[in-house]
Each structure stands twice: as C-alpha cells, then as structure tokens.
C-alpha positions as CSV (number, residue, x, y, z in Angstrom):
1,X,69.7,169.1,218.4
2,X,72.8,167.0,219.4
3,X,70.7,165.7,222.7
4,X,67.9,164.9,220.3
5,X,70.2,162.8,217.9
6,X,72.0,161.1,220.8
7,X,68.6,159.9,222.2
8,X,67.3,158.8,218.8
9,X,70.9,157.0,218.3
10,X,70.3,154.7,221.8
11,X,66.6,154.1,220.7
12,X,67.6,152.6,217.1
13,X,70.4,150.8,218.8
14,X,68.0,149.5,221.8
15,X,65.3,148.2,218.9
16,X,68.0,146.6,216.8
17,X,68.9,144.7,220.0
18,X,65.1,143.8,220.4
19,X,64.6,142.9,216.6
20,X,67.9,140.6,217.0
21,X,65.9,138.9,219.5
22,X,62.9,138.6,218.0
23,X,64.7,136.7,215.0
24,X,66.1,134.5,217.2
25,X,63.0,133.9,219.0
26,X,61.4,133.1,215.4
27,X,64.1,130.9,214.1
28,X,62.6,127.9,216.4
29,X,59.8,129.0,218.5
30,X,59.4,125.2,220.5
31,X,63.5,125.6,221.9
32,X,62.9,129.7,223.2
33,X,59.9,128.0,224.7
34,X,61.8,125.7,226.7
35,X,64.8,128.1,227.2
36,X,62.5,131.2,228.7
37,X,61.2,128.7,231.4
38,X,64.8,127.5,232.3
39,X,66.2,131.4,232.4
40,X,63.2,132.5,234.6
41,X,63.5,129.2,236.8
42,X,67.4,129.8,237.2
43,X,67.5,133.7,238.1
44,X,65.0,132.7,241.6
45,X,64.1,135.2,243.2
46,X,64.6,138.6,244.8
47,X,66.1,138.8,247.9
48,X,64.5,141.5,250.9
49,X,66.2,144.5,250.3
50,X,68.6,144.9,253.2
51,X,68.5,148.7,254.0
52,X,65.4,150.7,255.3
53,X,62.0,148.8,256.3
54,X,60.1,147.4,253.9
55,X,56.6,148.1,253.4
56,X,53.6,147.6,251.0
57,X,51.0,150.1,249.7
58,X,47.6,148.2,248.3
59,X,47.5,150.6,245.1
60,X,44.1,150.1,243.0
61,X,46.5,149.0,240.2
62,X,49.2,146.5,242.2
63,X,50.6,146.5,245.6
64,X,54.0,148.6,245.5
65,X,56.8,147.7,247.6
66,X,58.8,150.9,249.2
67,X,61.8,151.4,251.7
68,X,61.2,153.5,254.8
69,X,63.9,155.1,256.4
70,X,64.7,158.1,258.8
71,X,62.7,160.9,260.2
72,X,61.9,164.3,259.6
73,X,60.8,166.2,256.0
74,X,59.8,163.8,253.6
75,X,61.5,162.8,250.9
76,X,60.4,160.6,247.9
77,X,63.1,159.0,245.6
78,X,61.9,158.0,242.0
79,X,64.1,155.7,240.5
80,X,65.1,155.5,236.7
81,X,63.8,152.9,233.8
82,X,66.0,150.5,232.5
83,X,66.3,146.3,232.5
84,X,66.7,145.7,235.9
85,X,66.1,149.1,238.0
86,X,64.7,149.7,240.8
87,X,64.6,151.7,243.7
88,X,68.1,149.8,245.2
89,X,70.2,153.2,243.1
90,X,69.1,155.2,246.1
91,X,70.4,153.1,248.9
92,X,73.4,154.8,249.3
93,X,71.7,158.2,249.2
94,X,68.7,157.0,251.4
95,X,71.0,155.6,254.5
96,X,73.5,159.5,254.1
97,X,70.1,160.9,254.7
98,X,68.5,159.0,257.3
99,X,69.3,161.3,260.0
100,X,67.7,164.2,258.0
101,X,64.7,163.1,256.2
102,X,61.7,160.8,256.4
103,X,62.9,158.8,253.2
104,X,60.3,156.9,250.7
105,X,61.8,154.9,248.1
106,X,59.3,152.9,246.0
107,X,59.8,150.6,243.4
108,X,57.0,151.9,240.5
109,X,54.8,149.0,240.0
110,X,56.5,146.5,237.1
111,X,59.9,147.2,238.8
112,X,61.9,145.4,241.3
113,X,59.9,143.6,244.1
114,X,56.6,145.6,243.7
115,X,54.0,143.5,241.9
116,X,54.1,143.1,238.1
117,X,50.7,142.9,236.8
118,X,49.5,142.1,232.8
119,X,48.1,146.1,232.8
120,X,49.1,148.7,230.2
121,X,51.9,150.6,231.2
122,X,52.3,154.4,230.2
123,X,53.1,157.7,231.2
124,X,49.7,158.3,232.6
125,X,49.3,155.0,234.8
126,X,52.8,156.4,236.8
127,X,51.9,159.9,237.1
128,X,48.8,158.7,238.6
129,X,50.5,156.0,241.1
130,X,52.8,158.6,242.2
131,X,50.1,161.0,242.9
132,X,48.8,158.8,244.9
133,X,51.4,157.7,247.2
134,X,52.3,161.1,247.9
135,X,48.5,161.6,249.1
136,X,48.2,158.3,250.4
137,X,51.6,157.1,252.1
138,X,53.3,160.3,252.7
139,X,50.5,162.3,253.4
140,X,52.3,165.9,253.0
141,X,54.0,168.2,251.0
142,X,57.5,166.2,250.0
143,X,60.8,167.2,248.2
144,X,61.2,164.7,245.5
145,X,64.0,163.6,243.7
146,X,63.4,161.6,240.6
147,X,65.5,160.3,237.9
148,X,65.5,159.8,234.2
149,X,61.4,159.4,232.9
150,X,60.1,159.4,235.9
151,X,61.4,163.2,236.8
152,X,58.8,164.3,233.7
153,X,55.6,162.4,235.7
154,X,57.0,164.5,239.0
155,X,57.1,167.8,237.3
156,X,53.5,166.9,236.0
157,X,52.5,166.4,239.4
158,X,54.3,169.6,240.5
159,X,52.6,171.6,238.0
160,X,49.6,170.0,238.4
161,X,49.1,169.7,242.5
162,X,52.0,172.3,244.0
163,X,50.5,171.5,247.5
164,X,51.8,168.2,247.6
165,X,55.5,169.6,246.3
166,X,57.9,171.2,248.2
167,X,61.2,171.2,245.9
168,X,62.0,169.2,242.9
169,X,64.9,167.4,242.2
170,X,65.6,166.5,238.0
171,X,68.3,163.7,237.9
172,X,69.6,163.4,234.0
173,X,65.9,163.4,233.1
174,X,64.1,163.0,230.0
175,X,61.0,164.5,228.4
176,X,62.8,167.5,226.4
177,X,63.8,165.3,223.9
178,X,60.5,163.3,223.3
179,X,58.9,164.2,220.4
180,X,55.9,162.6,220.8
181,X,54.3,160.5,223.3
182,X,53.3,158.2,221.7
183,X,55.8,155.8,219.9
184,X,56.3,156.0,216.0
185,X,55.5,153.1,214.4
186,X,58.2,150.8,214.2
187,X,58.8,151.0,218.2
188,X,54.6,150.3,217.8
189,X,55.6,147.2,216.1
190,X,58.6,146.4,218.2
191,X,56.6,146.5,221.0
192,X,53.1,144.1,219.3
193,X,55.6,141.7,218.7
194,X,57.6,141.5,222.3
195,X,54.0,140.7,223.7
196,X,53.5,137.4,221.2
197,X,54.0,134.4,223.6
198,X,57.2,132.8,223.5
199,X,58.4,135.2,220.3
200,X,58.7,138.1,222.8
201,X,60.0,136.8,225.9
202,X,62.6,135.8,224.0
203,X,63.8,139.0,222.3
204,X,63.7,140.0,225.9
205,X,65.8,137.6,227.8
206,X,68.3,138.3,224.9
207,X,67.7,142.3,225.9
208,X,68.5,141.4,229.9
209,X,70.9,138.4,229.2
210,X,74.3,139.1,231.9
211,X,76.1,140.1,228.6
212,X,73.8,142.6,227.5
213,X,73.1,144.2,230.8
214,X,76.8,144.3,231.8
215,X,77.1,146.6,228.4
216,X,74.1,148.6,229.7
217,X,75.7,148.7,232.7
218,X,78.9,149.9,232.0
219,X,77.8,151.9,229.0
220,X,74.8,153.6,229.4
221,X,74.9,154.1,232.7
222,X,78.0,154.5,234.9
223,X,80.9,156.7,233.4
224,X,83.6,154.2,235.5
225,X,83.4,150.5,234.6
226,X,84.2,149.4,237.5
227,X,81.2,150.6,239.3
228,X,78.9,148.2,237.1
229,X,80.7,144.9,239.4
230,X,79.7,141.4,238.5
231,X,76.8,141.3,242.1
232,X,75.6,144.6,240.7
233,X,74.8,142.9,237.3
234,X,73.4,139.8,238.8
235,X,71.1,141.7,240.8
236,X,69.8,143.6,237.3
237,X,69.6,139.9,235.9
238,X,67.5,138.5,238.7
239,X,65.6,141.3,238.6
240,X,64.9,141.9,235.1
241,X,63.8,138.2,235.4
242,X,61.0,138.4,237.8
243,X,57.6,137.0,236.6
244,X,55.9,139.5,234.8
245,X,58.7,141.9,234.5
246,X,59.0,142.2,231.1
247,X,55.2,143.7,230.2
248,X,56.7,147.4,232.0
249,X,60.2,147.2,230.0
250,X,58.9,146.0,226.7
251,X,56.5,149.4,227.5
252,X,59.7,151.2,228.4
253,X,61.8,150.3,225.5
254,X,59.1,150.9,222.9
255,X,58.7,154.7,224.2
256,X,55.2,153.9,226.1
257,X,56.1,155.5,229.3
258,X,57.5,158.7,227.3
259,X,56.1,162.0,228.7
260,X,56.8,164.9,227.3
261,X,57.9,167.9,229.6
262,X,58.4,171.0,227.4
263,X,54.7,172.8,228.3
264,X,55.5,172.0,231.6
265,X,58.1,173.7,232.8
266,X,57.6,177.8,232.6
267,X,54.9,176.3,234.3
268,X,56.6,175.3,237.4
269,X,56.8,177.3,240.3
270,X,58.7,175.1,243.0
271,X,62.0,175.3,243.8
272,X,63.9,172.8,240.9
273,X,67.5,171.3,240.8
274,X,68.9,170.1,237.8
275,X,71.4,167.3,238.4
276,X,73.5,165.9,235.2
277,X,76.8,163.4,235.3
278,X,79.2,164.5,232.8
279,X,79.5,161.2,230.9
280,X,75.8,161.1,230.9
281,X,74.6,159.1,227.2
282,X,71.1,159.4,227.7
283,X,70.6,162.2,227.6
284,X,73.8,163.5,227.5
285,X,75.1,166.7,229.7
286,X,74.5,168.8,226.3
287,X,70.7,168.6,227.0
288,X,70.6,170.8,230.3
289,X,71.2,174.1,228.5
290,X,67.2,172.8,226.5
291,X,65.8,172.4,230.2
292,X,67.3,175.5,231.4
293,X,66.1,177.3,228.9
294,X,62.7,176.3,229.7
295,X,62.9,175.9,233.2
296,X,63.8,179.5,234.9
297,X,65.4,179.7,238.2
298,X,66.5,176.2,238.3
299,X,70.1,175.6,239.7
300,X,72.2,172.9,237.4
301,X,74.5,171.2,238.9
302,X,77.1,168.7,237.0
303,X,79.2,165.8,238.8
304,X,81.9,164.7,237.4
305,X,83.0,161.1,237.0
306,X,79.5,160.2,236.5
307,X,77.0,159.6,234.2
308,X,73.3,158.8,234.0
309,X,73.1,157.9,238.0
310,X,75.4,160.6,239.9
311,X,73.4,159.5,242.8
312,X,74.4,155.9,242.8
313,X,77.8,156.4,241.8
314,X,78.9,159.7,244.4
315,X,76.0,159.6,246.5
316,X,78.0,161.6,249.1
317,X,78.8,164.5,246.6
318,X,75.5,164.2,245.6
319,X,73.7,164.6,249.1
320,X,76.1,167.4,249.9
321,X,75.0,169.4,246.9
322,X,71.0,168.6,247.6
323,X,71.9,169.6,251.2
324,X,73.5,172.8,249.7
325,X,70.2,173.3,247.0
326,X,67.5,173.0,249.6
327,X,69.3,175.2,252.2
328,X,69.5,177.6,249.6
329,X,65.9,177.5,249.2
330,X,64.8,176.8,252.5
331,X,62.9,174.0,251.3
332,X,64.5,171.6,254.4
333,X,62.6,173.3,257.0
C-alpha cells in the first residue's frame, strides 16, 4: 500500500508540473509559439554516442538506433522512461561487460537518437518492438536486463515467448503498482491537452526545462546529488529536446505506456533478478516484498547508495552481482 501511495504521490506531483505548464502555455499562446522554436533551435542536436558501435534496425514503426558491443551470450539492456533517457544509463555497465557478453543497447523508438515518429505510443507498441529485435537483431535466446516500465513489456515477452529468454533481470521496475492500464481521466486530459499545438509543447519544455530536470535528476532518480552533474543534465536537456520527442513522454507521463505485471509473474518460468536501490522514490525499495510475493524464486538484491538506476550509479557492484545471479543460474553459459 505504501508503494502504491508513493507512486500515486509522484504522478499528482508530475501532472501539477504539466498543468503549470499548460497555464503558462495559455496565458499567451503567440510568445510560447515563438519561445518553443527558439528552445528546440538552441538545444542542437545529439551528438554520436561515444561507446559501442552504433547501428540502426529499419523497424516497421521507426528506425531504432542501438549500441553494439563485445562478444559472446547476448545481452539486451532496456533502458528506463523519463525526460531525457535513453539507453546512455548503461554505458558504464555495457563497456564492464564487453569482454563477457554480446551487448545490445537500444534506445526504444521516441527516445534518444532512434527516430521519433507522430505514432501512438503504449504499452503494446514496445512490447511488440522489443519482440522484435530480439527475433530480428539478436537472433537468440538473450538475458535481458530492463529497467523501470520497460522490465513489465520484458516479462510479457518472457511469459509470452520463453524461447527467446534466457534470464531476466527487473531493475526498480514498475507494473505492481499500476492499477489500470489505461490512464484515469484526468491524466486522459492531461495528456489531450499536451498534444494541442503550441499549448502543449509548452507545458513540456517547462516539464524538461535544465531546472526541472536537474530536480528529476537529483530527486527522482540518483540517491547522491552529485551524481546528476551539470553535462549529465545537459545531455537530458538536449535530449528531451529532440524533434518529435515529446509525443513518447507526454505518452509516458500520462500513464500510456503503463503495463501491468501482476498476472504475469507466477507465470514466469525463467530465471529472474530483482535489483532495487535503497533510496529508490519510484517505486520505492518497499515495493520488492509485492513482486516477491508474486514472483517465486526470484533473487532480490538491494544496492545501497542508490536509487532508481543502481546500474548507472555503481555499475561495477552492479555487474558483480549479475555476474554472481547468472552463475548461480547457469544462465552465462
């Protein structure tokens, strides 16, 4: 219940945010107008990610861009949702592995370089995607770590296709705490108005503005401040800036990528690992006795001095204890 009220907490504090912006954007609709083009104009580009090779796979909905690295197993990396993620939280964990593992790390279409079309984004569309880069890119069974919503669409497609799943990893995820998957009807509304032209783009440069995702940053995500440093937040800002970015985090922050996870997991039968960070907000560390109660055989493991990305903040401790999981398992061979 706690987990459950901490979650419902963030969301009524992430759509007062949003509303706050939509007022704004109201107030005088011709100066936003101007304004958005100047923000998106100013925050240029991405740069090539500097780590791995890049590549591209010509998905049916949008051509995703993914870091290669390594050799051996494969290993897919899912990375979390938020203003500005991307695949770049597993560098650090990608390049300890190298040596071990045949690394994929996309970024899920809407996110980071990959492309950004005007699509609907939900639950469904990424479960889908991520099916098929594992059939299409990787080609066999994988272990796959995946973090925040995006470990629910893996366990789908464990449960659903345990041929192309060798172990599961569960970073601070969510889906326990979903009641629904579909949004109530104020996030409904929240998210009609962020797509009005001019209105919503707006609210959402207020939402990714360098104050608001340094707070993110160093609130909501890391458990040490100093982690969240001022390139760090610039690379959230140019991100989160990218033509066409904001259509997947309007979809994100309106709960239209929620999926929910609770019929799923007596269901699974691969070997799982259940990673927390102690100073974990969202959800916080309290909601890993709801998936282990669900999930039977799973090993939890908590990191201290982290919070809702223990693999970006002690990627070391947190390849040793993966090392440790899948030995355990034998699910490295």
């Amino acid at each position: 219940m706690a987990a459950e009220n901490a979650e419902e907490m963030l969301r009524r504090k992430r759509r007062k945010r949003l509303l706050q912006g939509l007022l704004i954007g109201a107030a005088a609709v011709g100066v936003p107008a101007i304004a958005n083009a100047v923000i998106r104009k100013r925050a240029g580009k991405l740069q090539p990610a500097r780590w791995g090779r890049t590549q591209r796979y010509a998905w049916s909905e949008g051509e995703v861009s993914f870091q290669r690295m390594g050799s051996g197993p494969p290993l897919l990396l899912l990375h979390s949702f938020g203003p500005g993620h991307s695949g770049e939280e597993w560098r650090d964990v990608a390049q300890l592995l190298e040596d071990r593992f045949r690394i994929f790390v996309p970024d899920l279409l809407g996110w980071g370089r990959s492309e950004k079309p005007a699509i609907t984004y939900d639950g469904e569309l990424y479960i889908q995607l991520i099916d098929d880069f594992l059939h299409d890119v990787i080609g066999q069974r994988a272990v796959i770590l995946a973090a925040g919503l995006p470990a629910a669409y893996a366990l789908q497609i464990a449960v659903d296709y345990p041929e192309r799943v060798r172990a599961l990893g569960l970073v601070v995820p969510q889906g326990l705490e979903v009641h629904s998957e579909q949004p109530d009807l104020k996030d409904a509304l929240v998210h009609r108005l962020l797509k009005v032209p001019v209105l919503g783009t707006s609210a959402l440069n207020l939402y990714t503005s360098k104050k608001s995702l340094s707070h993110h940053l160093r609130q909501e995500v890391f458990a040490s401040e100093e982690t969240a440093t001022p390139s760090l937040v610039e690379h959230h800002y140019v991100a989160s800036h990218q033509r066409g970015a904001h259509s997947a985090l309007a979809a994100y922050v309106a709960g239209y990528l929620n999926h929910n996870a609770r019929e799923l997991l007596p269901r699974l039968t691969c070997p799982s690992w259940l990673v927390w960070g102690r100073q974990a907000v969202q959800p916080p560390v309290e909601a890993a006795d709801l998936w282990l109660r669900h999930l039977h055989g799973s090993e939890l493991q908590v990191f201290e001095g982290s919070a809702t990305l223990p693999h970006a903040e002690q990627p070391r401790a947190f390849c040793r204890g993966l090392l440790n999981f899948l030995g355990d398992v034998g699910a490295s061979l």
